[in-house]
C-alpha positions as CSV (number, residue, x, y, z in Angstrom):
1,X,0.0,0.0,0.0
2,X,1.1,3.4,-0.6
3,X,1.2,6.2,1.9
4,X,-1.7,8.9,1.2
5,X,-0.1,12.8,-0.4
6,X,-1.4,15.3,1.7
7,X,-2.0,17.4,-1.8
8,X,-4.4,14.6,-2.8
9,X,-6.7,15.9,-0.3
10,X,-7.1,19.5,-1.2
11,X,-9.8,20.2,-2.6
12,X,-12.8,22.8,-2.9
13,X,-16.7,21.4,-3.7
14,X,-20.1,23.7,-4.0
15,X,-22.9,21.7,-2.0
16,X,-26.6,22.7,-2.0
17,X,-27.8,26.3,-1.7
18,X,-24.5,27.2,-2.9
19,X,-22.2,26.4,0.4
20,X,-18.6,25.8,0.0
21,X,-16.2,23.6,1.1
22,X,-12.8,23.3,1.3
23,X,-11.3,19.7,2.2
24,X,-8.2,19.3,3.1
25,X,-5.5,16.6,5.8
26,X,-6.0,17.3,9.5
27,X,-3.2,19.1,11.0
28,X,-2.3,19.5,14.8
29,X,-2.9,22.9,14.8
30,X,-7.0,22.0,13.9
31,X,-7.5,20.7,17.7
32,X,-8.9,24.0,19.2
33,X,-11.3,23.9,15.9
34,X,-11.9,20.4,16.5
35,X,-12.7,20.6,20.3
36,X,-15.2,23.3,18.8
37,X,-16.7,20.7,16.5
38,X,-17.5,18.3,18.8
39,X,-18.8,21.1,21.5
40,X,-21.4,22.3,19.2
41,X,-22.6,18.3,19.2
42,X,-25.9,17.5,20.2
43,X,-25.8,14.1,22.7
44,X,-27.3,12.4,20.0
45,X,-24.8,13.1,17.9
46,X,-21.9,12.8,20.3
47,X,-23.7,9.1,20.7
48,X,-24.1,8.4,17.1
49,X,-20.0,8.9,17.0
50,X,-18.7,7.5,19.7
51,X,-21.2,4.8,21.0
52,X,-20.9,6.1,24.3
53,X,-21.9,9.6,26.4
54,X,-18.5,11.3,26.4
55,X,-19.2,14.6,27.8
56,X,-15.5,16.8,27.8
57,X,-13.1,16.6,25.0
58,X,-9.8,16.8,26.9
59,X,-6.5,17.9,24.9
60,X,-4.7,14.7,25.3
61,X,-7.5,12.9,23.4
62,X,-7.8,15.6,21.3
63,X,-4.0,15.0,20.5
64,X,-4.2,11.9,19.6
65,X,-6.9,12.7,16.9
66,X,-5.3,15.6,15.1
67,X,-1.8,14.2,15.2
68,X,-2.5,11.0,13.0
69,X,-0.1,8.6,11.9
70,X,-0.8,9.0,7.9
71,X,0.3,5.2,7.0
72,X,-2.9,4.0,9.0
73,X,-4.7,6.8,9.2
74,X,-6.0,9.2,6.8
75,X,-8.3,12.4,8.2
76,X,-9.9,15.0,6.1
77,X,-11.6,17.6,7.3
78,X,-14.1,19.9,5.7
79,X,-14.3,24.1,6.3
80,X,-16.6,27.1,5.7
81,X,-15.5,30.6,5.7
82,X,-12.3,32.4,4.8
83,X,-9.2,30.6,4.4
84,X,-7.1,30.8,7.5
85,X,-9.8,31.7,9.8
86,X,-12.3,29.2,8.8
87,X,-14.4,26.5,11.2
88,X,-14.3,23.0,10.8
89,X,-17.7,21.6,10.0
90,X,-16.6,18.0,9.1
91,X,-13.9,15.2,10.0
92,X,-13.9,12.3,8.6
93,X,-11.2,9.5,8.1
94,X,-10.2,5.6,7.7
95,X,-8.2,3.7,10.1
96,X,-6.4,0.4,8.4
97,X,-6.8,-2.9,9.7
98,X,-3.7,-4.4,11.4
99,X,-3.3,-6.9,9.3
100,X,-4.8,-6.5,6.5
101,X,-6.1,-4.2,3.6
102,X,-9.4,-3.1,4.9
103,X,-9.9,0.3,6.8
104,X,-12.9,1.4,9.8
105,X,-14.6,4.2,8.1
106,X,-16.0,7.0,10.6
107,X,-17.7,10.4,9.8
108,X,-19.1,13.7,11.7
109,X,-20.6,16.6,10.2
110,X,-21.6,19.3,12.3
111,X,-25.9,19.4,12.2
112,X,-25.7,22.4,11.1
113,X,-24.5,21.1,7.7
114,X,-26.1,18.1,7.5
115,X,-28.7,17.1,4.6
116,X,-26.2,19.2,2.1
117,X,-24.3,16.1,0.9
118,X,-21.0,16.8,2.5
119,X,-21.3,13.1,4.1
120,X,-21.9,11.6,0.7
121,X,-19.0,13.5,-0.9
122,X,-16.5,12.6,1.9
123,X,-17.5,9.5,1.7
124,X,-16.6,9.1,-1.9
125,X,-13.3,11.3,-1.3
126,X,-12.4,8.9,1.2
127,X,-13.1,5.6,-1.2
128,X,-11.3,7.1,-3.9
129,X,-8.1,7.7,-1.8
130,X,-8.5,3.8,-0.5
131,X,-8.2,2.4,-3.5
132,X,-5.1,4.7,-4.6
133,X,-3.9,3.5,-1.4
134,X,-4.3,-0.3,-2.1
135,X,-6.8,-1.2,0.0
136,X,-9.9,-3.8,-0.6
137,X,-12.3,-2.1,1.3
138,X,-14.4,-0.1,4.3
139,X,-15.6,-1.5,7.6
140,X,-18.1,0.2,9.8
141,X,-20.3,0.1,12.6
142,X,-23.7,2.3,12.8
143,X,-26.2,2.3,15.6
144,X,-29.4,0.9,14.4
145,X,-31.5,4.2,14.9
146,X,-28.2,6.6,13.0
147,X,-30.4,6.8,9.7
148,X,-28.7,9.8,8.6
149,X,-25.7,7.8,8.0
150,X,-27.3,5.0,6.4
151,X,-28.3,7.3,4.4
152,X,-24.9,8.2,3.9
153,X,-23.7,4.9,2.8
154,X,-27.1,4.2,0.1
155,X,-26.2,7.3,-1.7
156,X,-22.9,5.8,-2.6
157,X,-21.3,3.7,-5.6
158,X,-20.2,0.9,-3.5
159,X,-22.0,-2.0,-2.5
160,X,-22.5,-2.5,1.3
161,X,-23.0,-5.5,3.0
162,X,-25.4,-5.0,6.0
163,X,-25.7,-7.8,9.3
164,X,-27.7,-6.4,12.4
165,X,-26.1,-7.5,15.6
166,X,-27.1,-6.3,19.3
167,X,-28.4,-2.9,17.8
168,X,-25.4,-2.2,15.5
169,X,-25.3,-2.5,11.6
170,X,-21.9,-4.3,10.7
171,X,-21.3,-2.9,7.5
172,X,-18.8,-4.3,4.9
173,X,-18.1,-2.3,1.8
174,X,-15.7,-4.4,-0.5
175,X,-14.6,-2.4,-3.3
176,X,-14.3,-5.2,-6.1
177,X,-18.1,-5.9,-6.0
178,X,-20.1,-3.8,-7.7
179,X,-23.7,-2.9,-6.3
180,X,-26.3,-4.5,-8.3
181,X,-28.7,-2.2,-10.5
182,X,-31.8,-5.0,-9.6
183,X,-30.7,-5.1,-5.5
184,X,-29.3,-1.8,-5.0
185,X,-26.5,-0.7,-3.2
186,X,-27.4,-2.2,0.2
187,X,-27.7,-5.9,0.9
188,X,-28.3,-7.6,4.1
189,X,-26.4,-10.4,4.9
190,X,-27.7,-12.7,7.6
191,X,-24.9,-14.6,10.1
């Protein structure tokens, strides 16, 4: 596998109602803005991440997320506003398996900017930048009542495997199986 350019990431899109943008790595110096993200969380949304009520976002967790190790890791995040003193409205990133070529997928996007597509499109951004980097494909886990990022994973190209365990969807997102036009994009697979 080959190690993700930071420059592949850069990139500008138009969503609905004409908001912009821009997408580019995490950097350490995005913690204060990401700490701001995760404040402006409803609980809900705060649960729908993180499985659990987490109620403080100290700085050595916060550490640990915006200083990622970019041969397992790959964050993007998404900004409004001027460049330089923009606010991070979206994070969203793939860890790779241990040992071997699949990657956990995870996405926020602040509620204010939800429904725009911005979840779709970094979800596409981030499969794209898989498959340059040699991977086979996603892994995730959504709480049963997260439809919004169900939602998320329909609107894609890829075909996703669904199993319901204990609450969760297990999703498994190969990316050498295409979805098919008579199923769909999302199949459930039982066991």
């Amino acid at each position: 596998m080959r190690e993700p350019f930071l420059f592949d990431l850069a990139v500008t899109h138009q969503f609905k109602g004409g908001t912009e943008v821009r997408f580019r790595g995490i950097r350490p110096s995005d913690e204060e803005e990401m700490r701001r993200l995760f404040y402006r969380f409803s609980n809900e949304s705060v649960y729908y991440r993180y499985f659990s009520t987490v109620r403080t976002m100290p700085h050595a967790r916060m550490q640990s997320y915006v200083n990622v190790d970019w041969r397992n890791t790959l964050s993007v995040v998404g900004l409004v506003g001027e460049p330089g003193r923009g606010h991070i409205i979206a994070e969203a990133r793939y860890i790779i398996e241990p040992d071997r070529p699949w990657a956990e997928i995870v996405f926020v996007v602040d509620e204010a900017y939800q429904g725009l597509g911005i979840g779709t499109f970094l979800y596409g951004m981030l499969a794209r930048l898989a498959k340059e980097q040699g991977l086979k494909g996603f892994l995730a886990q959504v709480l049963f009542s997260n439809i919004g990022m169900m939602k998320v994973f329909r609107r894609g190209d890829l075909l996703v495997k669904v199993r319901l365990e204990g609450g969760e969807y297990e999703l498994t997102i190969p990316f050498d199986e295409p979805p098919s036009p008579s199923v769909g994009n999302v199949i459930r697979v039982d066991g």
